[in-house]
C-alpha positions as CSV (number, residue, x, y, z in Angstrom):
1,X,0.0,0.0,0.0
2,X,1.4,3.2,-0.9
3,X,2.8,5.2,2.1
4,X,2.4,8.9,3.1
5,X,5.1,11.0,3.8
6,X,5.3,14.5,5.9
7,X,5.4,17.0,2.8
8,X,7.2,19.2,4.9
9,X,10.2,16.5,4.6
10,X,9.3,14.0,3.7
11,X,9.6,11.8,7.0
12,X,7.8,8.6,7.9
13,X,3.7,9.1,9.5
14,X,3.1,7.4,12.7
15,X,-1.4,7.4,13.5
16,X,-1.4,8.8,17.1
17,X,-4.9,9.5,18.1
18,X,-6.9,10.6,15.0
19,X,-3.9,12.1,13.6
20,X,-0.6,12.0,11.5
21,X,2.9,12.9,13.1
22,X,5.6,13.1,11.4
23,X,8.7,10.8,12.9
24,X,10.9,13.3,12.0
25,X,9.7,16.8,12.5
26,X,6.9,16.3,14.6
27,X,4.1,18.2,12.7
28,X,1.3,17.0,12.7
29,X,-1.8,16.5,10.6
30,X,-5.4,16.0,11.3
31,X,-7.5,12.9,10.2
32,X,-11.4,13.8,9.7
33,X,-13.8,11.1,8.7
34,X,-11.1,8.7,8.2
35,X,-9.4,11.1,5.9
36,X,-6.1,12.6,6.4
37,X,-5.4,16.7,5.5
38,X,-2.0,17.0,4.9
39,X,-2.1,20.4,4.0
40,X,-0.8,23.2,6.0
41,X,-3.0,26.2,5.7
42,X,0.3,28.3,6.5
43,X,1.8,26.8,3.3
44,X,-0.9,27.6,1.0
45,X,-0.6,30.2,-1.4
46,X,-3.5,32.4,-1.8
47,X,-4.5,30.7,-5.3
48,X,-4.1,27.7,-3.8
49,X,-6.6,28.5,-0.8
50,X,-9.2,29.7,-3.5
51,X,-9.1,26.7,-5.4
52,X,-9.7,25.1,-2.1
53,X,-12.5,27.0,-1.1
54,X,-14.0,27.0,-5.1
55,X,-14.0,23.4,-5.0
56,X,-15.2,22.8,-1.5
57,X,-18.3,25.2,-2.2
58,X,-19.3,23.0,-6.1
59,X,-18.7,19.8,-4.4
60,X,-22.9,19.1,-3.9
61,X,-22.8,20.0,-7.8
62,X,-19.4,18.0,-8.7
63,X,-21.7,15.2,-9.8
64,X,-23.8,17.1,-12.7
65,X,-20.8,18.9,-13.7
66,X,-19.0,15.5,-14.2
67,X,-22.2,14.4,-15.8
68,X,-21.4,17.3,-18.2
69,X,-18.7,16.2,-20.0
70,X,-20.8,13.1,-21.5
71,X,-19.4,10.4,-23.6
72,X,-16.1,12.4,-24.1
73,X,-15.1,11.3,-20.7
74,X,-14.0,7.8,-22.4
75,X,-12.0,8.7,-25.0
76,X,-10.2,11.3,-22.2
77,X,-9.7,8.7,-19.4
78,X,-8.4,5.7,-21.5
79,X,-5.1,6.8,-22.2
80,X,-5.0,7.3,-18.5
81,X,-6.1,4.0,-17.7
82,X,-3.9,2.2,-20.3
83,X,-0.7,3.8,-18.5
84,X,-2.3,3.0,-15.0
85,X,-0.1,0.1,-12.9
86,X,1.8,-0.8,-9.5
87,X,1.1,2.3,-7.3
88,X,-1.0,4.9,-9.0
89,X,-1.7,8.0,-7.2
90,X,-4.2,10.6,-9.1
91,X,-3.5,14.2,-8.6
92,X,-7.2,16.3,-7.9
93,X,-9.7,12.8,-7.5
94,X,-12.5,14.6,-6.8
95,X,-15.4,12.7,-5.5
96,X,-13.1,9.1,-6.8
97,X,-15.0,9.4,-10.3
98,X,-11.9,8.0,-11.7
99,X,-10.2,6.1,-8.7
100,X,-13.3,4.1,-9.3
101,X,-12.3,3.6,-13.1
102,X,-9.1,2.7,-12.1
103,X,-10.2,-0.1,-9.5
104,X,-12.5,-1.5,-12.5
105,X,-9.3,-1.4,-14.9
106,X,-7.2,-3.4,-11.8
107,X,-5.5,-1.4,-10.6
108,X,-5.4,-2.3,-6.3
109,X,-2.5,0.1,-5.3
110,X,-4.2,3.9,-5.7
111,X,-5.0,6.7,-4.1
112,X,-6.3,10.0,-4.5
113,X,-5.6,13.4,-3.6
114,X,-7.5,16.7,-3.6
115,X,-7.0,20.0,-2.6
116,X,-10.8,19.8,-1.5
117,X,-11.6,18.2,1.7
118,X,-15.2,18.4,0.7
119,X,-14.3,17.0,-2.2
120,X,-12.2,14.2,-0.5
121,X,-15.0,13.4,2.1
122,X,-17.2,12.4,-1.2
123,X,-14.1,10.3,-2.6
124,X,-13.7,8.4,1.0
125,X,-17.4,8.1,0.9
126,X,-17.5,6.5,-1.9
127,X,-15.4,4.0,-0.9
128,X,-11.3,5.0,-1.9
129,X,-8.2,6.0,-0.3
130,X,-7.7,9.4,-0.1
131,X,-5.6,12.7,0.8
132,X,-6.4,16.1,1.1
133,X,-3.2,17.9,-0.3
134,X,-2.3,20.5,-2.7
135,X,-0.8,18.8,-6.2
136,X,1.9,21.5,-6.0
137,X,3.0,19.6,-2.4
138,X,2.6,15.7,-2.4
139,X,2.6,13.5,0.4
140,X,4.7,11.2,-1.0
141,X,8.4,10.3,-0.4
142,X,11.0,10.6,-3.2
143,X,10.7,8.0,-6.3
144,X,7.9,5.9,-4.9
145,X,5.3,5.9,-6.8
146,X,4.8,3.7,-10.5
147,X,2.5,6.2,-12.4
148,X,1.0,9.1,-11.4
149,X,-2.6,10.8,-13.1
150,X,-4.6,13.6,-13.3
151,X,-7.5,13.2,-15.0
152,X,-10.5,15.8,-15.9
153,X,-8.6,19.2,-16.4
154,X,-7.3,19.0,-12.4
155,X,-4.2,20.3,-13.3
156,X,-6.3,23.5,-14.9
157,X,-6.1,25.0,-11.4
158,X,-2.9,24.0,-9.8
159,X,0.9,26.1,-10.2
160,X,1.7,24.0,-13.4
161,X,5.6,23.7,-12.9
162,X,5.4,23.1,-9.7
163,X,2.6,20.2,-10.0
164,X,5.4,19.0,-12.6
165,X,8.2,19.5,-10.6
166,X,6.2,17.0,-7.7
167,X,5.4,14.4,-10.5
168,X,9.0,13.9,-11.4
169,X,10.1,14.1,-7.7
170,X,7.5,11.0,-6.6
171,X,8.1,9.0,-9.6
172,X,10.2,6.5,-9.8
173,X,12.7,6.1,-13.0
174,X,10.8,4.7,-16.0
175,X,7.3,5.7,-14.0
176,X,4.6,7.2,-16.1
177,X,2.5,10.2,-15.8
178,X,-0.8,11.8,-17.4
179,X,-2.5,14.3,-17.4
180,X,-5.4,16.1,-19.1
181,X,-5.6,20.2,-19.6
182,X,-7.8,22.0,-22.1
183,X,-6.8,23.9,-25.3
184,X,-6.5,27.8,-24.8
185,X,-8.2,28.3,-28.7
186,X,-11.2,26.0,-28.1
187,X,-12.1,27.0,-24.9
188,X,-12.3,30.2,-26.2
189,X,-14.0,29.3,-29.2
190,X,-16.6,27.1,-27.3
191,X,-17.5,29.7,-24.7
192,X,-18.4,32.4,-27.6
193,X,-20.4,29.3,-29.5
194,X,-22.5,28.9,-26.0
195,X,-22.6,32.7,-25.3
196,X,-24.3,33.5,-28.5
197,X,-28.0,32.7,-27.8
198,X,-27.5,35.1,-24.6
199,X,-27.2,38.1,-26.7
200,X,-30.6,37.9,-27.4
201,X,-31.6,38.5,-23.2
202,X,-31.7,42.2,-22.0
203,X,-30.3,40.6,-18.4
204,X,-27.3,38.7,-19.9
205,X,-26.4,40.9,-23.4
206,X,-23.1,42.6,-22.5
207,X,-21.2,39.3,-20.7
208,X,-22.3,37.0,-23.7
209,X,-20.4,40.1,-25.5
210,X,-17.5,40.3,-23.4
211,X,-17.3,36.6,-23.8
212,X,-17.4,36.4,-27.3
213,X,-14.9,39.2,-27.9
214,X,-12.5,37.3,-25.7
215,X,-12.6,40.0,-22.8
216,X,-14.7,37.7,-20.1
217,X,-12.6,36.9,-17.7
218,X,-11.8,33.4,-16.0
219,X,-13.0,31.6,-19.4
220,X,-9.8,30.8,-20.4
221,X,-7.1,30.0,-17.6
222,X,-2.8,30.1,-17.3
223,X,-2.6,26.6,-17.4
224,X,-4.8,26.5,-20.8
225,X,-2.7,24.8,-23.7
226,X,-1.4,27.2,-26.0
227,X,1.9,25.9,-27.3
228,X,2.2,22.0,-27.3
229,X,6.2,22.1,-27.5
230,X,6.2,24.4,-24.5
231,X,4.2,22.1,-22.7
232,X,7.0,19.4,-23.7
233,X,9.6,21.7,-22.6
234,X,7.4,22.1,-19.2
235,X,7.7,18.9,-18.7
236,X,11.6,17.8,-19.6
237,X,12.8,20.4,-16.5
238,X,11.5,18.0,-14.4
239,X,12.8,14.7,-15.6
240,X,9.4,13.8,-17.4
241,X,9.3,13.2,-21.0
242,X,6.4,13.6,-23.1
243,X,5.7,10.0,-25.2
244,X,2.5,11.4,-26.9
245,X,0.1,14.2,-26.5
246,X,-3.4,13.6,-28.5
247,X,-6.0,15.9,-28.8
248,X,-10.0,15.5,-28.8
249,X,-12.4,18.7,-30.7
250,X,-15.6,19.6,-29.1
251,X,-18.3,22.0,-30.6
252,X,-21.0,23.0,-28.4
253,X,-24.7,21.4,-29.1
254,X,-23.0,19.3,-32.2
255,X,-20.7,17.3,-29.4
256,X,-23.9,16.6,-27.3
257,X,-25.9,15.0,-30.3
258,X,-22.1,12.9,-31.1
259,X,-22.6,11.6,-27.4
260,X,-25.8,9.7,-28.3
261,X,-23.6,8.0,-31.0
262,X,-20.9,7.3,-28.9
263,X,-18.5,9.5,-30.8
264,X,-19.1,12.5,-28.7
265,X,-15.0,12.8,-28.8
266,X,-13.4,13.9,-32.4
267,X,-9.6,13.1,-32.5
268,X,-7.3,16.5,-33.8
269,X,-4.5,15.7,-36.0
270,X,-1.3,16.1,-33.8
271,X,-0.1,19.3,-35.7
272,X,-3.2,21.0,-35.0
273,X,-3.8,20.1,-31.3
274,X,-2.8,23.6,-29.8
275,X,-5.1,25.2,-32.6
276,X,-8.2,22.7,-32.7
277,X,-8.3,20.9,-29.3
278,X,-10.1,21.2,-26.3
279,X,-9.6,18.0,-24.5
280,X,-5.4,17.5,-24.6
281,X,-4.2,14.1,-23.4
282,X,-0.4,14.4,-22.0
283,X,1.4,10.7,-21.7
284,X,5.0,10.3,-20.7
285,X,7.3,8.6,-18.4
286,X,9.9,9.7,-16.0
287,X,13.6,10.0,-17.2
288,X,15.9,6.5,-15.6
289,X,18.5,8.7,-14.3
C-alpha cells in the first residue's frame, strides 16, 4: 500500500490519536472522517486556498458537472487507464470518479488526492483512499510511486511547474504520468459558440459580448494549452518526457448529439492540437537517471 510522507520532509507518518505525526519533525496532521489533510494552511498560497474554497463550495454540484462532459469522458480517461499500474496515485480525485475507473481497470494500489476536503470526504465516501493535499506539495516520499494521473482538467487549477516538478520528484525512474488540460483556442472558441444565444436577453447581453470578444474573464485560464512544444519543454525540466500528446475537438450542441452515438470525442491531427483541441491528453514517463 502506498505510504504517506510529511510533505514538509518527507519523513515517515506514525497514527497517534486521529492524527498524522511526522517521525521526524513532529508536525502534525489532522484525520477527519477517516481522511487525512495533509495540507498546511500556512503553506498555502492564496490561489491555492481559492481553489480550495471554489472546490469545497461545487462539491454538492461535482456530480452534474462531471455528468457534463458526456461520452467524451472515455476517449479522455483511457489513455489514462492504459498507463495506469503498481502504485497509482491521481492528482485532484474529486469525488473518486476516476479512482473508481481505475479499480474497475485493476489497478489495487491507488489513491487519490485533492486539494478539497469536501471533495475528498465524497471520494472516501465513496469508498477510496484518499488525501487532502495541494498537487503542487505531495505527500509522497521521493521515487515511490509507478505512475502518477490527473485526470478531468485537475491540473487546470494548480501552479503548473510546480505540480510537474512533484510528479518527477514521486516518480520512480521509467514511471509514467498523465495528465489532461484543455486547449487555450477552443475553450475560447466554445464559450463564444454557447454565449451566442445570450445576446438575445436584455439581463445577460453585454457578458455574452464580453465573452465572445474574448474580454470575459476566468474563461480561459494560465494553465490552458497554448503551445504544445512548451508544454513538452514544461515537462523535460523535471525529468518527465512527453511519449504522446493527442487531442479531442468539441463543438458545443453538435458534441452533445455525437454523445448519443458514442462518438461524442473527435480526434485533432497532432499538428493541429494547440489550434483545434479542447480536451489534450499528456502521456509520458519519468527519465531512468
Amino acid at each position: 500500500m502506498i505510504s504517506l510522507a510529511c510533505p514538509l520532509c518527507y519523513g515517515d507518518l506514525r497514527n497517534v490519536m486521529s492524527s498524522l505525526i511526522c517521525a521526524r519533525c513532529d508536525a502534525r496532521f489532522p484525520i477527519a472522517d477517516g481522511v487525512p489533510n495533509l495540507t498546511l494552511a500556512s503553506t498555502l498560497t492564496a490561489d491555492q486556498a481559492r481553489v480550495a474554497r471554489d472546490w469545497d463550495a461545487m462539491a454538492d454540484q461535482y456530480h452534474a458537472i462531471i455528468r457534463g462532459i458526456g461520452n467524451r469522458a472515455d476517449a479522455i480517461d483511457r489513455p489514462l487507464l492504459e498507463i495506469a499500474t503498481g502504485a497509482v496515485v491521481e492528482v485532484g480525485c474529486g469525488d473518486g470518479r476516476f479512482l473508481a475507473r481505475l479499480r474497475a481497470h485493476g489497478v489495487r494500489d491507488a489513491l487519490g488526492v485533492d486539494i478539497s476536503s469536501a471533495m475528498a470526504s465524497l471520494a472516501a465516501r465513496n469508498g477510496h483512499r484518499v488525501v487532502v493535499a495541494p498537487a503542487e506539495s505531495l505527500p509522497l516520499a521521493d521515487r515511490s510511486i509507478d505512475c502518477c494521473l490527473s485526470a478531468y482538467y485537475s491540473l487546470r487549477y494548480a501552479d503548473l511547474d510546480r505540480a510537474m516538478a512533484e510528479f518527477g520528484r514521486v516518480l520512480r525512474p521509467g514511471g509514467r504520468f498523465g495528465f489532461t488540460l484543455l486547449g487555450a483556442r477552443a475553450t475560447r472558441f466554445s464559450a463564444a459558440i454557447v454565449a451566442l444565444p445570450l445576446l438575445f436577453h436584455q439581463e445577460t447581453t453585454w457578458t455574452a459580448a464580453d465573452t465572445i470578444v474574448g474580454r470575459a474573464r476566468g474563461i480561459v485560464l494560465p494553465n490552458d494549452v497554448r503551445d504544445v512544444d512548451e508544454l513538452r519543454k514544461l515537462c523535460l525540466v523535471n525529468a518527465l518526457t512527453t511519449d504522446r500528446i493527442t487531442g479531442f475537438a468539441r463543438a458545443p450542441y453538435l458534441s452533445g448529439i455525437l454523445d448519443r452515438f458514442d462518438r461524442g470525442a473527435l480526434p485533432v491531427p497532432s499538428n493541429l492540437i494547440a489550434a483545434l483541441a479542447y480536451d489534450i491528453v499528456v502521456i509520458g514517463h519519468r527519465s531512468v537517471l
